[in-house]
C-alpha positions in Angstrom: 12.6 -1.7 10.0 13.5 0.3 13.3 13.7 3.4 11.1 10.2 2.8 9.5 8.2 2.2 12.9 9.9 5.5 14.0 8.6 7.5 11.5 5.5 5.7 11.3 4.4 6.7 15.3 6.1 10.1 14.4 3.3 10.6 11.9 0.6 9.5 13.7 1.7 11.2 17.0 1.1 14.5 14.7 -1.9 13.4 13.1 -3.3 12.7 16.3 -2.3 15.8 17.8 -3.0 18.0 15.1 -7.0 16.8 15.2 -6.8 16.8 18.9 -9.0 19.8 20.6 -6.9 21.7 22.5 -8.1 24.9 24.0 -6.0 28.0 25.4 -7.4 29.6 28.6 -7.3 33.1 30.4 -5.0 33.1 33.1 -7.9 34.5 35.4 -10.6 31.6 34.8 -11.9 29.2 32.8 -14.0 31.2 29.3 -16.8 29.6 28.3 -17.4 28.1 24.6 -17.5 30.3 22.2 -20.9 30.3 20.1 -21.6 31.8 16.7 -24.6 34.3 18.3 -22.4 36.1 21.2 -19.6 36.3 18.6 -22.0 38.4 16.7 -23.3 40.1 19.5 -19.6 41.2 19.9 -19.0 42.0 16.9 -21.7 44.4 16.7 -21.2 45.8 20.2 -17.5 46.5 18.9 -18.9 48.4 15.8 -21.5 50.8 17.8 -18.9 51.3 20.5 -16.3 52.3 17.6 -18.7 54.4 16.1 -20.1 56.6 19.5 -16.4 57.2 20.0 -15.5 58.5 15.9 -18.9 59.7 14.4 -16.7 61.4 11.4 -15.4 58.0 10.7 -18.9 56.9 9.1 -19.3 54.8 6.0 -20.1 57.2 2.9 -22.5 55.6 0.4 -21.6 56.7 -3.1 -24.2 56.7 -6.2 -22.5 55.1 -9.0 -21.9 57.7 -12.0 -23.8 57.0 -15.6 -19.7 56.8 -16.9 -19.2 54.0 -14.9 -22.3 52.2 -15.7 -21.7 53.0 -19.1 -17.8 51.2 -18.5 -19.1 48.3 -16.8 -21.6 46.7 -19.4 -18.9 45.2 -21.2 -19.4 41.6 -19.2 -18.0 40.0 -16.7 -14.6 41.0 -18.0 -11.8 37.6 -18.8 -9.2 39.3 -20.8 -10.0 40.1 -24.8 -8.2 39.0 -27.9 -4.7 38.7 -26.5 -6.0 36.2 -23.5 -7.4 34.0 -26.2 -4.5 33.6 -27.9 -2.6 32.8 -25.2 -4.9 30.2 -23.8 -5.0 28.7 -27.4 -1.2 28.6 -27.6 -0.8 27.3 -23.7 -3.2 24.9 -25.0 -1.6 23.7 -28.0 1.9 23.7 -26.1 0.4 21.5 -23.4 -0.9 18.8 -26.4 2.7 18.8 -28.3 4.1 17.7 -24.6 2.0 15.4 -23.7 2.8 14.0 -27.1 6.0 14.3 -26.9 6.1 12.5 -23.7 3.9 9.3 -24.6 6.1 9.1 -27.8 9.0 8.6 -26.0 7.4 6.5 -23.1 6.6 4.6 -26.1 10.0 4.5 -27.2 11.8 3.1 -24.1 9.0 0.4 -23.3 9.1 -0.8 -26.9 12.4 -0.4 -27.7 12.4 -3.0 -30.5 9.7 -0.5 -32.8 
């Protein structure tokens, strides 16, 4: 009984702790919260900063090519023939298991039958 209370408070202490808020702070003062618009103002200062200092490093917008529109038109893509049959098979082995299984669940609860 001991043993179960131990673990029990164990598991909560976690749980509890675990959902608790805890923040980490700067050594040199307190940050304020964090918000979703100066993370993007950030974000974007970051990005025109990073690109002032390497202009050569700028995103090159490609046109796609007729051959790869002509490649892609084939749907969404899945497999073919050979991920059918697999599926089928994988799908059939799963039935014959599950048989299998309540058969001899079957067995050992009814074991006069």
């Amino acid at each position: 009984m001991t043993l179960r209370k131990i673990v029990s408070t164990t598991l909560m202490a976690s749980l509890l702790l675990a959902a608790a808020p805890i923040t980490a702070r700067a050594a040199d003062g307190p940050t304020p919260a964090p918000s979703l618009r100066a993370s993007m103002d950030r974000a974007v200062a970051d990005a025109v900063a990073a690109q002032k200092a390497n202009p050569a490093a700028k995103a090159v917008r490609r046109q796609a090519s007729a051959a790869t529109g002509a490649r892609m038109t084939g749907g969404g893509g899945g497999g073919g023939k050979g991920t059918m049959v697999m599926m089928i098979l994988g799908t059939a082995a799963g039935l014959a298991g599950t048989y299998f299984v309540v058969k001899e669940m079957r067995k050992q609860s009814n074991p006069g039958q």
